[in-house]
C-alpha positions as CSV (number, residue, x, y, z in Angstrom):
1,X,181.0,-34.6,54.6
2,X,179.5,-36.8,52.0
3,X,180.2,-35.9,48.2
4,X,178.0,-36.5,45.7
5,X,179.4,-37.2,42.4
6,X,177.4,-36.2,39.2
7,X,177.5,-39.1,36.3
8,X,176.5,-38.8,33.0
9,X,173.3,-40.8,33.5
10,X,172.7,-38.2,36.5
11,X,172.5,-35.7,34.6
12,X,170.5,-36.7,32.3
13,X,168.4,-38.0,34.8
14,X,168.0,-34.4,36.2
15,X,167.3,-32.8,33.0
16,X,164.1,-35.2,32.5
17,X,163.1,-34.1,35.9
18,X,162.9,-30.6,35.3
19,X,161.3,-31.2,31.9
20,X,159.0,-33.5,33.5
21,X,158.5,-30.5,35.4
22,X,158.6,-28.3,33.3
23,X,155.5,-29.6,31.6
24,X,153.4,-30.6,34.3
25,X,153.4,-26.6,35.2
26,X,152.8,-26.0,31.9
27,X,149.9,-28.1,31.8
28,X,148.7,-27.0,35.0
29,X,149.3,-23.4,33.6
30,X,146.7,-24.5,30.4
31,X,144.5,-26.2,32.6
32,X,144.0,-22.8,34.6
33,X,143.7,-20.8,31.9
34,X,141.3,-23.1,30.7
35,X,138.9,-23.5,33.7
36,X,139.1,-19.6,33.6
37,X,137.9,-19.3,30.2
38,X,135.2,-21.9,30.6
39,X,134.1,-19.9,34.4
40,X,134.0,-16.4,31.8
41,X,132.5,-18.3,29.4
42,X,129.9,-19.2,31.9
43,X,129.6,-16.3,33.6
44,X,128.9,-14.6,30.5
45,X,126.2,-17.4,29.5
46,X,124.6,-16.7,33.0
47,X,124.8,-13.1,32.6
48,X,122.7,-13.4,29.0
49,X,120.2,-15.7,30.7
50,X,120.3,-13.3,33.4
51,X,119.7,-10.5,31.1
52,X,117.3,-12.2,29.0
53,X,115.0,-13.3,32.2
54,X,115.1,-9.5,33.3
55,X,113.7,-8.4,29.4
56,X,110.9,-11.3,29.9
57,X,110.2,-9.9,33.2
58,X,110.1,-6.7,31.9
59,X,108.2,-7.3,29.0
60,X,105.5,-9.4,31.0
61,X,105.4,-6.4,33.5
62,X,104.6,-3.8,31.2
63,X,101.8,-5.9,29.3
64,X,100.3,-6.5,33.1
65,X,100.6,-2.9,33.7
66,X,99.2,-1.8,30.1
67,X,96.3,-4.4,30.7
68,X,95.5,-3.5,34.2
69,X,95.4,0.6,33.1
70,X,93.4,-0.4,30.1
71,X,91.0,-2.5,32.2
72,X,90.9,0.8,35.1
73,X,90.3,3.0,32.4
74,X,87.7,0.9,30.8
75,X,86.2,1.0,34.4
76,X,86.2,4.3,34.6
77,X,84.7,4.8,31.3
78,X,81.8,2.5,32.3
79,X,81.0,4.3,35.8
80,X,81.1,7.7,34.3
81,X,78.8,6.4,31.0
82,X,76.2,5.0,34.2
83,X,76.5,8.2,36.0
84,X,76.0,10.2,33.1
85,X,72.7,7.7,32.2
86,X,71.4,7.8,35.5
87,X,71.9,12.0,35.8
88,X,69.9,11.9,32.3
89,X,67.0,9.9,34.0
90,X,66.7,11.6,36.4
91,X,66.2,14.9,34.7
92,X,64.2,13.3,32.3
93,X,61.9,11.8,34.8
94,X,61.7,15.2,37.1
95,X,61.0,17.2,33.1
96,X,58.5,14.6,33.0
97,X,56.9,15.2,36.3
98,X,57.2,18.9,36.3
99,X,55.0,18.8,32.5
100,X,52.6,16.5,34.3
101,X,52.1,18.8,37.2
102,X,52.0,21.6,34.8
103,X,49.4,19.9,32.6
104,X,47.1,19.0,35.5
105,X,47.7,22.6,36.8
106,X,46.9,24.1,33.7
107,X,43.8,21.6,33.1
108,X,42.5,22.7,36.4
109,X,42.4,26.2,35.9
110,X,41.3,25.6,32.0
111,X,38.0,24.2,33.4
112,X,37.7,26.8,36.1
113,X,37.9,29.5,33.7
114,X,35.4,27.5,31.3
115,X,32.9,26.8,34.4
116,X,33.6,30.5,35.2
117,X,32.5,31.4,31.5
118,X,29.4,29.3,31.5
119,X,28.4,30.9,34.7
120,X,28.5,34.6,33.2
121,X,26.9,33.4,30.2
122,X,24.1,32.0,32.3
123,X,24.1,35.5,34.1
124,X,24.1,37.4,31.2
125,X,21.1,35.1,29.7
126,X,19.2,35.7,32.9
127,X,19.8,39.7,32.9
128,X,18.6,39.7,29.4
129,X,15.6,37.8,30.3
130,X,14.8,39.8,33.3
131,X,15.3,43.4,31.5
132,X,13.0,42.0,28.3
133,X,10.6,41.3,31.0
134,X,10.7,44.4,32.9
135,X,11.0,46.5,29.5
136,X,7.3,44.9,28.2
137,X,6.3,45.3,31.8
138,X,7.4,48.9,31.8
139,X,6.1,49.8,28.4
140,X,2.2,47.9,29.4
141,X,2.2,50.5,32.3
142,X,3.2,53.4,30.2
143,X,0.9,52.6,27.9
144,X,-2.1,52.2,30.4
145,X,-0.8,55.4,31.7
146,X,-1.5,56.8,28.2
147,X,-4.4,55.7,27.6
148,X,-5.6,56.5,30.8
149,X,-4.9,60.2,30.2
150,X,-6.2,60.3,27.2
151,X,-9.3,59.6,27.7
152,X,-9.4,62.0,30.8
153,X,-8.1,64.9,29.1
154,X,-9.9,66.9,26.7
155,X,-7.6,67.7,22.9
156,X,-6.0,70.3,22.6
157,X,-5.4,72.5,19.6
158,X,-2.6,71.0,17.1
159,X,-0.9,73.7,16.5
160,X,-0.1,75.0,19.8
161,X,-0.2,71.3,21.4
162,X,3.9,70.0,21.7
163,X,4.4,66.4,19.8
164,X,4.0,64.0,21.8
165,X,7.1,61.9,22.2
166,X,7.1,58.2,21.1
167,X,6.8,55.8,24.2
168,X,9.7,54.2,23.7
169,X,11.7,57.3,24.2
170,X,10.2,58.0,27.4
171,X,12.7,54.9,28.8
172,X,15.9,54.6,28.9
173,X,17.7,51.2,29.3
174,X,21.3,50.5,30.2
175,X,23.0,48.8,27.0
176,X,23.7,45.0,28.1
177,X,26.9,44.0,29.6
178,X,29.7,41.9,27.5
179,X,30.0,39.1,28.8
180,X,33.8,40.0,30.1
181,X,32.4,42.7,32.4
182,X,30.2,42.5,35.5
183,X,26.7,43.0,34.5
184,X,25.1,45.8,35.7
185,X,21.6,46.4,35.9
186,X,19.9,50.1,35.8
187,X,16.2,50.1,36.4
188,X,14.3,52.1,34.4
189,X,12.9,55.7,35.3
190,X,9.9,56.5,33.5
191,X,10.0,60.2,32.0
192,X,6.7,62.0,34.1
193,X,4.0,62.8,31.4
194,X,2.9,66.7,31.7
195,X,-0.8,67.2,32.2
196,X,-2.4,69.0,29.4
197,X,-4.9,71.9,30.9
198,X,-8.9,71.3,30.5
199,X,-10.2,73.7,28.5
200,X,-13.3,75.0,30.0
């Protein structure tokens, strides 16, 4: 069995081993500590750039999203403004070709009622003519008659003799129509004259 004897300079020897020791785990021990501080330190960094990216995104997404919803609404602004603008013109132009179609309808019977006017007026002008005529013709033959009789028929005593009655009351005429009504024409009917006796 060997034995190993401890000197002086052994043991001194020994003890600046185990400080040698001693210190290197120590410095390890600071070395891990700080390589764990610098990986939190970094993990934090990357977690704020992290963080910050996700705001930007964030941010970038909700101007996109405002923009695109103001652009669709400015969109649908624009279609409904057209639609209402065409729905307008079209009313517009079917107001406009109902009056056009009222106007030529109310022209047209405008003049018929005019050429309907001028056509009873011209009626009514030609009655009138016609009864003058047969009136002067009516009133020659009475008075012919008249005449006639009285030179065939010997006078008769005034006081018991009736008065004779005017010509014109011997014919009566229908009153001439308005021009609203239908005309209506009524011949005349001479009254018969009574014979006055021949005295003898």
């Amino acid at each position: 069995m060997t034995h190993v004897e401890f000197t002086p300079e052994a043991g001194t020897s020994q003890a600046e081993a185990e400080e040698s020791v001693r210190r290197t785990l120590l410095l390890a021990q600071k070395t891990a500590e700080a390589a764990v501080r610098e990986a939190n330190e970094e993990a934090q960094r990357i977690k704020g750039d992290a963080r910050t990216e996700a705001d930007r995104l964030l941010d970038e997404a909700g101007e996109e999203a405002a923009r695109v919803l103001s652009a669709a609404r400015d969109e649908a602004r624009r279609m409904v403004d057209a639609a209402v603008a065409h729905a307008t013109a079209t009313v517009d132009e079917a107001d406009a070709t109902a009056q056009a179609a009222l106007g030529e309808t109310v022209a047209a019977d405008t003049e018929h009622l005019l050429r309907q006017r001028d056509e009873l007026r011209a009626e009514v002008a030609r009655l009138s003519g016609y009864l003058a005529t047969e009136r002067a013709r009516v009133m020659a033959v009475l008075a012919a008659a008249m005449e006639h009789f009285g030179d065939t028929l010997a006078p008769i005593e005034m006081a018991t003799a009736p008065a004779a009655a005017p010509v014109e009351d011997l014919v009566t005429f229908a009153p001439a129509p308005s021009p609203a009504a239908e005309p209506v024409v009524t011949e005349p009917e001479p009254e018969p004259v009574a014979a006055t006796p021949v005295a003898n």
